[in-house]
PDB file as gemmi writes it, atoms N, CA and C in Angstrom:
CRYST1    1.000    1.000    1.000  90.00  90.00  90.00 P 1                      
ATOM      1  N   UNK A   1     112.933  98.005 101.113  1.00  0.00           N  
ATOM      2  CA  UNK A   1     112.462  97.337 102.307  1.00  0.00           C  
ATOM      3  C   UNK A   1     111.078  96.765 102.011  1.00  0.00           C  
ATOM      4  N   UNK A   2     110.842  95.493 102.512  1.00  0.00           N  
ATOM      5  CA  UNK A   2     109.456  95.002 102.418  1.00  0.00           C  
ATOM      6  C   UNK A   2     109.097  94.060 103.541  1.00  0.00           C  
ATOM      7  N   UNK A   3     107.483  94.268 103.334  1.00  0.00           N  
ATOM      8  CA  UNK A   3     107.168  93.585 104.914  1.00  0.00           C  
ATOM      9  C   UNK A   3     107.398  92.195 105.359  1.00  0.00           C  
ATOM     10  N   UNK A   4     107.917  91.778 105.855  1.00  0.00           N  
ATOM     11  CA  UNK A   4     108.296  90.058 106.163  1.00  0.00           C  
ATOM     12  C   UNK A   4     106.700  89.484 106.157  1.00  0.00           C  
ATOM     13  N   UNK A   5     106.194  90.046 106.866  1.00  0.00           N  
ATOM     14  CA  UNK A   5     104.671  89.297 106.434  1.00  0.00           C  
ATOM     15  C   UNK A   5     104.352  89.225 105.525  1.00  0.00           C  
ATOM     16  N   UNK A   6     103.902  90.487 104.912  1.00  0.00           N  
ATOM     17  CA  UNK A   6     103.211  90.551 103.642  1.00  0.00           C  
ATOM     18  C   UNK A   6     103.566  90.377 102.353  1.00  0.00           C  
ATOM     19  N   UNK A   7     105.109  90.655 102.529  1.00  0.00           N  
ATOM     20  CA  UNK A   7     105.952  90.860 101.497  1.00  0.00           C  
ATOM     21  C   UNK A   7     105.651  92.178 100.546  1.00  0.00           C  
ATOM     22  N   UNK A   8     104.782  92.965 101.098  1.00  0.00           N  
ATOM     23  CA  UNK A   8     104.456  94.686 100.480  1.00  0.00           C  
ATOM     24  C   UNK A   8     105.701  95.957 101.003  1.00  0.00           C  
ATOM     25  N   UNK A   9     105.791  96.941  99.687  1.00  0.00           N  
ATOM     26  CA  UNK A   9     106.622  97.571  99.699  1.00  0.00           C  
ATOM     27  C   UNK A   9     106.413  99.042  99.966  1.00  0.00           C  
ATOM     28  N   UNK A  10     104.712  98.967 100.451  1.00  0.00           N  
ATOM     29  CA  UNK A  10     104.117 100.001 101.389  1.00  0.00           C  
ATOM     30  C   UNK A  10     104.318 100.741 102.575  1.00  0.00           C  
ATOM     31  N   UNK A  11     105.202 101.351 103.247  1.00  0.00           N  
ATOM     32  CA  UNK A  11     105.580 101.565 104.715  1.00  0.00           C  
ATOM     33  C   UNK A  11     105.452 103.276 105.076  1.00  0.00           C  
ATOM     34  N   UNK A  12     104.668 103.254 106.426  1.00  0.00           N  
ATOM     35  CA  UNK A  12     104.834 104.413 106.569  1.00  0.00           C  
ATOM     36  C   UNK A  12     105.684 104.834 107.986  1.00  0.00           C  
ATOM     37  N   UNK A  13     106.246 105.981 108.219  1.00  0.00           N  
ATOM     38  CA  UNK A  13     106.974 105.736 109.610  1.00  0.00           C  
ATOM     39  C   UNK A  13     105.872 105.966 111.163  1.00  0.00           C  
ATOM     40  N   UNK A  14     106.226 105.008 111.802  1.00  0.00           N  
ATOM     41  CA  UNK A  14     105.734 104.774 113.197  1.00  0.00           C  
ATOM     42  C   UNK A  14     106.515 105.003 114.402  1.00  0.00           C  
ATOM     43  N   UNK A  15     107.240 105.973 114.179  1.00  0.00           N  
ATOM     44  CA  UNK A  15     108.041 106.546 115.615  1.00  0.00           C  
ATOM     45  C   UNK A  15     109.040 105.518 115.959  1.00  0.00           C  
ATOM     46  N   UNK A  16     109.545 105.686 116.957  1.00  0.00           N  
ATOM     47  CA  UNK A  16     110.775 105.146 117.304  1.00  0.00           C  
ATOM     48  C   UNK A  16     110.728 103.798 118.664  1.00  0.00           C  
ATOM     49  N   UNK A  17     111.252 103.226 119.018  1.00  0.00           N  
ATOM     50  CA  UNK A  17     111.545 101.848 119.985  1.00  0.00           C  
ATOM     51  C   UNK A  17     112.968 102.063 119.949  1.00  0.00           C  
ATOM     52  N   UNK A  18     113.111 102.314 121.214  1.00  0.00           N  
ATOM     53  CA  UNK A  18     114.357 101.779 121.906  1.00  0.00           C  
ATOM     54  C   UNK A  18     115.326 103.139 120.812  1.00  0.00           C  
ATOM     55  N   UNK A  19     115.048 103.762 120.893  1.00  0.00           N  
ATOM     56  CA  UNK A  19     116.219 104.224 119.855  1.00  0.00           C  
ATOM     57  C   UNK A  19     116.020 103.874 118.526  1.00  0.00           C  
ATOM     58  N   UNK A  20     115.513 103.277 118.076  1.00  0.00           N  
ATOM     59  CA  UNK A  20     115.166 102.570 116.480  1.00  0.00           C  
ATOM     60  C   UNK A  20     114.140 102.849 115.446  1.00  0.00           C  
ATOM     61  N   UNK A  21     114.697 103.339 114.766  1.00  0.00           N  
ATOM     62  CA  UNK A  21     113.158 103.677 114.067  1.00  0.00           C  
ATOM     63  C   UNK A  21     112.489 102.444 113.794  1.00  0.00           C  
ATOM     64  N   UNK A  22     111.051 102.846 113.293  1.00  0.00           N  
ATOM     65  CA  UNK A  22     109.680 101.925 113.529  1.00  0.00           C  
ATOM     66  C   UNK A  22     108.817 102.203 112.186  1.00  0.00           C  
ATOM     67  N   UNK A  23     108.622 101.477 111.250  1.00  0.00           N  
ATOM     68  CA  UNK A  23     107.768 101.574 110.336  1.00  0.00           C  
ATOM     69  C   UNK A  23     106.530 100.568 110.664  1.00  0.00           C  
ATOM     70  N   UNK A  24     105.256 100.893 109.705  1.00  0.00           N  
ATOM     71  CA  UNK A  24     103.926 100.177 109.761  1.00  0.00           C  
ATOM     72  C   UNK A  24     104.009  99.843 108.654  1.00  0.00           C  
ATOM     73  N   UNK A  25     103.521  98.910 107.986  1.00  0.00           N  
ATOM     74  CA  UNK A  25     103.188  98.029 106.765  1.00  0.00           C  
ATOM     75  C   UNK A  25     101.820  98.930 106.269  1.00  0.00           C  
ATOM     76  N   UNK A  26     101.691  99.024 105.326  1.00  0.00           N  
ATOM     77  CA  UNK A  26     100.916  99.848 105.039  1.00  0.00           C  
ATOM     78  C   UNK A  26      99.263  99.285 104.383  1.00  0.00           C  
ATOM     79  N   UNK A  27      99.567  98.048 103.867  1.00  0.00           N  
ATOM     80  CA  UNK A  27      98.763  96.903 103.529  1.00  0.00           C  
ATOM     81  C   UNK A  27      98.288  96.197 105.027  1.00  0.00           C  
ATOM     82  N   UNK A  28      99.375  95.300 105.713  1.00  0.00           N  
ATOM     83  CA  UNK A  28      99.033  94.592 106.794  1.00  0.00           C  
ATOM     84  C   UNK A  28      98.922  95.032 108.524  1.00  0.00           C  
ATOM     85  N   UNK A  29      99.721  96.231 108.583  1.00  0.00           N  
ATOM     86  CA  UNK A  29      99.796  97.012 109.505  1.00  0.00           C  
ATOM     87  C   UNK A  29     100.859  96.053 110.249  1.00  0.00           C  
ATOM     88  N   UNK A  30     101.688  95.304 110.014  1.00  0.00           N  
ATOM     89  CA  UNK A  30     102.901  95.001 110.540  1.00  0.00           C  
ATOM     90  C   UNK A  30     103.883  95.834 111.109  1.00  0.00           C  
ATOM     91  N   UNK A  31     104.595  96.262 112.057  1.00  0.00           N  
ATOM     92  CA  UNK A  31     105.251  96.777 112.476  1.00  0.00           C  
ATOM     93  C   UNK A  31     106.410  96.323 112.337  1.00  0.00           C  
ATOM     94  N   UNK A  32     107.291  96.563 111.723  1.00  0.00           N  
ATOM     95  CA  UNK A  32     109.233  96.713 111.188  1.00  0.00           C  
ATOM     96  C   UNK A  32     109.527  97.653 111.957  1.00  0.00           C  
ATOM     97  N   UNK A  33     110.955  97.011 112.785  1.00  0.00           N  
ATOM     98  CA  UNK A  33     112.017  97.783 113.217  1.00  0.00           C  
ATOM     99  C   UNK A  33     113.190  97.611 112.674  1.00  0.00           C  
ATOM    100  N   UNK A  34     113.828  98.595 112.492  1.00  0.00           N  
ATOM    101  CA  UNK A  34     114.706  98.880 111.998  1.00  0.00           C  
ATOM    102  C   UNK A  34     116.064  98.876 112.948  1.00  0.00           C  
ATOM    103  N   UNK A  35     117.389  97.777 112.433  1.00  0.00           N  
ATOM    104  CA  UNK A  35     118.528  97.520 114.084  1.00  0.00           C  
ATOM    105  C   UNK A  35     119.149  98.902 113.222  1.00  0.00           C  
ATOM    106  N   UNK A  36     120.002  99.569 114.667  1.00  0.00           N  
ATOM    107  CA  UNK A  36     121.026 100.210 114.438  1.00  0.00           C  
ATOM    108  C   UNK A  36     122.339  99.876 113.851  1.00  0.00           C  
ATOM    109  N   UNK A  37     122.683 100.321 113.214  1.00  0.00           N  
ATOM    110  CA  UNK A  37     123.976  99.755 112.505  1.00  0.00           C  
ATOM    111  C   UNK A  37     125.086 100.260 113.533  1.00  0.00           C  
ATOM    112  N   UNK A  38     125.815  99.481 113.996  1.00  0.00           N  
ATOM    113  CA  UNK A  38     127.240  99.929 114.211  1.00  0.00           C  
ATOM    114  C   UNK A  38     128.215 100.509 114.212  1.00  0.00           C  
ATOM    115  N   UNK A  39     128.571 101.648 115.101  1.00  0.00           N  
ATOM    116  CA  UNK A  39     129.315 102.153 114.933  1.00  0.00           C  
ATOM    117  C   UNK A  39     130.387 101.847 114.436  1.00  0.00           C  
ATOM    118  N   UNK A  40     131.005 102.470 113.499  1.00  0.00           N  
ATOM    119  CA  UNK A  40     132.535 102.111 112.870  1.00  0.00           C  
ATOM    120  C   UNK A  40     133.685 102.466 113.500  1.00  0.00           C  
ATOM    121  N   UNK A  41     133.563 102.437 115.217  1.00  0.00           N  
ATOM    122  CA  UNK A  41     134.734 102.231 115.790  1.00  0.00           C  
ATOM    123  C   UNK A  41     135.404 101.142 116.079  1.00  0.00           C  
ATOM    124  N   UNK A  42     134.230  99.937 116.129  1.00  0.00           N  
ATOM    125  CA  UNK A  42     134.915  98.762 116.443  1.00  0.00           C  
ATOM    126  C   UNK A  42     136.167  98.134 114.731  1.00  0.00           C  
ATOM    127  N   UNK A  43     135.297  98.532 113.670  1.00  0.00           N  
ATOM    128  CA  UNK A  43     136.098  98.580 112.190  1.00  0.00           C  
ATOM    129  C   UNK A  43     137.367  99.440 112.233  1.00  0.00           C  
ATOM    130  N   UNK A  44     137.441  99.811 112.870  1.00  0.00           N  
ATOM    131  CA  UNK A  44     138.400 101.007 112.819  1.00  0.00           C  
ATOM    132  C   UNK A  44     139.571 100.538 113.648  1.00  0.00           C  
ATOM    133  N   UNK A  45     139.228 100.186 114.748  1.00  0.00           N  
ATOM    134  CA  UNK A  45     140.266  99.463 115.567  1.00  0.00           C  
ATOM    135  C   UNK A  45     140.714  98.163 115.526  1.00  0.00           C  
ATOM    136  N   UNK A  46     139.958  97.131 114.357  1.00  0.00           N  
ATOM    137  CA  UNK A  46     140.041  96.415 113.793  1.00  0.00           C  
ATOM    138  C   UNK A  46     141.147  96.539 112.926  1.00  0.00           C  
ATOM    139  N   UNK A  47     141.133  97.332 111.991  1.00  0.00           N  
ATOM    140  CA  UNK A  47     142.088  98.209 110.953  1.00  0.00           C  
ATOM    141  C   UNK A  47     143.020  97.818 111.693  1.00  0.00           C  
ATOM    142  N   UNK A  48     142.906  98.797 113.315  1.00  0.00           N  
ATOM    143  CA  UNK A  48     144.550  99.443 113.404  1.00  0.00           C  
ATOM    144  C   UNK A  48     145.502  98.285 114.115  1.00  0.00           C  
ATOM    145  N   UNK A  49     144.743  96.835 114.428  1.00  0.00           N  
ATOM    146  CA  UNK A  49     145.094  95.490 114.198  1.00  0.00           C  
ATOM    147  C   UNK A  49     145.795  95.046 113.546  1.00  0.00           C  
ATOM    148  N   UNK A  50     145.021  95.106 112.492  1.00  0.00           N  
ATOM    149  CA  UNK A  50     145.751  94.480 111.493  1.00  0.00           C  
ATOM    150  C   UNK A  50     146.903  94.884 110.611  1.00  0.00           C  
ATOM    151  N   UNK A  51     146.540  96.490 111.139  1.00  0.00           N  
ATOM    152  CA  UNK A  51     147.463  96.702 110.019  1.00  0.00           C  
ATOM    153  C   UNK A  51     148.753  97.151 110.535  1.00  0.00           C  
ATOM    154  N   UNK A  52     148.694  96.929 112.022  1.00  0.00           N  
ATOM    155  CA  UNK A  52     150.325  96.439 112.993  1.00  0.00           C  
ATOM    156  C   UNK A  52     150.926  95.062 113.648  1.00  0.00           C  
ATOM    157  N   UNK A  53     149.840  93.977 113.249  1.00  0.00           N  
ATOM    158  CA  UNK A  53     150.374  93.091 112.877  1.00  0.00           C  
ATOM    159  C   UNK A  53     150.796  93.128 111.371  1.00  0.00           C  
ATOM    160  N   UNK A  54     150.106  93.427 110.643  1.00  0.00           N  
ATOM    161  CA  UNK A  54     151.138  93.130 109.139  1.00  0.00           C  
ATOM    162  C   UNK A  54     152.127  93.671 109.359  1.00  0.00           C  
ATOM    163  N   UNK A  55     152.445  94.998 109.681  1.00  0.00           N  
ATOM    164  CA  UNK A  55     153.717  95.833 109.796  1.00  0.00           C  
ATOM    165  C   UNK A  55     154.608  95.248 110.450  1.00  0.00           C  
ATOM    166  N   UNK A  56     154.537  93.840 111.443  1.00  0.00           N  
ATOM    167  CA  UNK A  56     155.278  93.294 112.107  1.00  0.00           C  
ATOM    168  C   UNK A  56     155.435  93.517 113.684  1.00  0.00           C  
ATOM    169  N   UNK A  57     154.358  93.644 114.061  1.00  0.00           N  
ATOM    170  CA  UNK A  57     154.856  93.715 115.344  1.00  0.00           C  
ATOM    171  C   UNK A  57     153.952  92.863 115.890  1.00  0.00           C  
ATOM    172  N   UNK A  58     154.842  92.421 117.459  1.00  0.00           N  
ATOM    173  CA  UNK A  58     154.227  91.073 118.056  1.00  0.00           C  
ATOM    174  C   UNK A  58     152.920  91.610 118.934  1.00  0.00           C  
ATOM    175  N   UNK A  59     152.095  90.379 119.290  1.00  0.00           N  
ATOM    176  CA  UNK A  59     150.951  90.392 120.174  1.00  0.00           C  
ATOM    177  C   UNK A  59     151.069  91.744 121.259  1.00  0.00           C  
ATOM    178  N   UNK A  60     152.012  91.301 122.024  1.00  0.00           N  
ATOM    179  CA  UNK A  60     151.967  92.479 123.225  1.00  0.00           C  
ATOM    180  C   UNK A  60     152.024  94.360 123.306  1.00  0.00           C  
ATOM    181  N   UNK A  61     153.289  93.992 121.683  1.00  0.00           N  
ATOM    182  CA  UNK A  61     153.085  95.310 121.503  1.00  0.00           C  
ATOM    183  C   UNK A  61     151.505  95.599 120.791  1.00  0.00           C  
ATOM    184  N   UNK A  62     150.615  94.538 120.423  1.00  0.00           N  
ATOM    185  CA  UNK A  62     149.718  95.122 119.878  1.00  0.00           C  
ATOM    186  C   UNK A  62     148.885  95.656 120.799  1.00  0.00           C  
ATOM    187  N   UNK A  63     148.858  94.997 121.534  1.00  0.00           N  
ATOM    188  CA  UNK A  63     148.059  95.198 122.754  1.00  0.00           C  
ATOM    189  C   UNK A  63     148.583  96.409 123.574  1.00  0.00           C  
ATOM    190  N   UNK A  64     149.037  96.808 124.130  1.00  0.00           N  
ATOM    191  CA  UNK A  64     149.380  98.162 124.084  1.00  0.00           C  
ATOM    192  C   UNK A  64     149.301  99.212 123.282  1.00  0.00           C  
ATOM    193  N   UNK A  65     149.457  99.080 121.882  1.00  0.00           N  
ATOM    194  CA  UNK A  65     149.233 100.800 121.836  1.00  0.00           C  
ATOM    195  C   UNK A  65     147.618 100.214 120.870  1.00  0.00           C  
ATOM    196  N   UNK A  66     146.839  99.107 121.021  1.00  0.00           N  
ATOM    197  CA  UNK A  66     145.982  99.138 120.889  1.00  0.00           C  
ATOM    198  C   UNK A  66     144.830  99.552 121.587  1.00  0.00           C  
ATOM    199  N   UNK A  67     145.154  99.531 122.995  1.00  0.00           N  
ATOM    200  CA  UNK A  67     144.564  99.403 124.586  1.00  0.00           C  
ATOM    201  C   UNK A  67     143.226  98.214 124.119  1.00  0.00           C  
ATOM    202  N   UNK A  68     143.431  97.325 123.774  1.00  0.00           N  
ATOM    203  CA  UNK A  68     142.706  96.171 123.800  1.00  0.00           C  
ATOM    204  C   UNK A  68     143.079  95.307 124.728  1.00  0.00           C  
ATOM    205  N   UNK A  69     142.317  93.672 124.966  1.00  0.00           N  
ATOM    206  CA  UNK A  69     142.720  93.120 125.397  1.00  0.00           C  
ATOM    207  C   UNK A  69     143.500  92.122 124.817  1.00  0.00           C  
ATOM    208  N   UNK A  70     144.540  91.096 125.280  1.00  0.00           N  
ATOM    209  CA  UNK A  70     145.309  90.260 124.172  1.00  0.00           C  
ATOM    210  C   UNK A  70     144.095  89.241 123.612  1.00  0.00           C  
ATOM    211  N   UNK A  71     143.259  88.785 124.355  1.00  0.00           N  
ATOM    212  CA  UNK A  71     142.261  87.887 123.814  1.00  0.00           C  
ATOM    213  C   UNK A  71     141.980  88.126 122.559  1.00  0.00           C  
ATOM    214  N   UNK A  72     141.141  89.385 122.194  1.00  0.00           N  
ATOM    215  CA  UNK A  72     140.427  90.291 121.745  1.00  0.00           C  
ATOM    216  C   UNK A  72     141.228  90.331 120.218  1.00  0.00           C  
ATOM    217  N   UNK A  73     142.619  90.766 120.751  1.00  0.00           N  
ATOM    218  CA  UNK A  73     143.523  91.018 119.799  1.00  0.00           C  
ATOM    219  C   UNK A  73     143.951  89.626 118.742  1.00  0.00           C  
ATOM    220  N   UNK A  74     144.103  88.522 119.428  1.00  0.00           N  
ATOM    221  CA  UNK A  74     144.625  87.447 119.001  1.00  0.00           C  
ATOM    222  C   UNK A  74     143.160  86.885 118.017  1.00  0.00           C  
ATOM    223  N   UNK A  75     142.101  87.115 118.727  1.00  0.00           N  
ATOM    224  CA  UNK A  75     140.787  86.529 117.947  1.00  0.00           C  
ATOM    225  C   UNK A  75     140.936  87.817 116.804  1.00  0.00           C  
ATOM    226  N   UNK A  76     140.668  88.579 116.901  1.00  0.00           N  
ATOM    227  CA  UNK A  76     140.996  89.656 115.329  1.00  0.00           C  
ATOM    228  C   UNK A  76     141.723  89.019 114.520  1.00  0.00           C  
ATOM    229  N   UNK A  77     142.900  88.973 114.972  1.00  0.00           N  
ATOM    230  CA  UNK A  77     144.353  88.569 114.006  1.00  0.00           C  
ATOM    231  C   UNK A  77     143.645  86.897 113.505  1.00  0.00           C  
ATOM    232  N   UNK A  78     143.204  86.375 114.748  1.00  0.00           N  
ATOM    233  CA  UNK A  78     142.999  84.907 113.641  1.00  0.00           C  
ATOM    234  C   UNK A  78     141.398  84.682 112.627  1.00  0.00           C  
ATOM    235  N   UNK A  79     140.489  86.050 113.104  1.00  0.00           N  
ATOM    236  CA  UNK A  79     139.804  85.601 111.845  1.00  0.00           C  
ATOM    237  C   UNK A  79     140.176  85.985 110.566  1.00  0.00           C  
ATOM    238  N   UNK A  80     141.360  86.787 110.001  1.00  0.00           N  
ATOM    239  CA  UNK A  80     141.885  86.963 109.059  1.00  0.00           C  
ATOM    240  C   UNK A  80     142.798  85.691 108.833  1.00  0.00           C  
ATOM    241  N   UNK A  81     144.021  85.590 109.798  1.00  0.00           N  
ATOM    242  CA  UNK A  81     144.957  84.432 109.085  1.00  0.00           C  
ATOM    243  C   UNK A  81     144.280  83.276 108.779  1.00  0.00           C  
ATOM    244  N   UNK A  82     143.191  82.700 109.692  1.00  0.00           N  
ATOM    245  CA  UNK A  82     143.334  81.501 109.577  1.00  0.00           C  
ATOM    246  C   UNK A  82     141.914  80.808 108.631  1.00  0.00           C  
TER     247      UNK A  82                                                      
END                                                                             
């Protein structure tokens, strides 16, 4: 990690925001936050998308034992096919 300002690889930790940890630049005194990464449920149910459309089954049934919505479902499926 390095400071967008300074471009130094100095950091010490500065408590938390919002849930997020918070580093200081240690040279410029810049403050870096750090985003939360994502839970891997939305990847996960992504998976279980795709990998019942490959198995062959149509939209509706996906949508059901996905409990998604068909929107939701159809935009998944097409940033892979298309």
């Amino acid at each position: 990690m390095y400071c967008p300002k300074c471009k130094a690889e100095n950091f010490s930790k500065d408590g938390t925001v919002n849930g997020r940890s918070q580093y200081s630049c240690a040279v410029c005194g810049f403050n870096v936050t750090i985003p939360v990464v994502p839970k891997s449920e939305n990847a996960d149910k992504k998976r279980e998308v795709l990998i019942l459309y490959f198995a062959g089954y149509d939209i509706d049934d996906i949508v059901l034992l996905s409990r998604l919505e068909q929107e939701v479902v159809i935009r998944l499926i097409n940033e892979v096919t298309l």
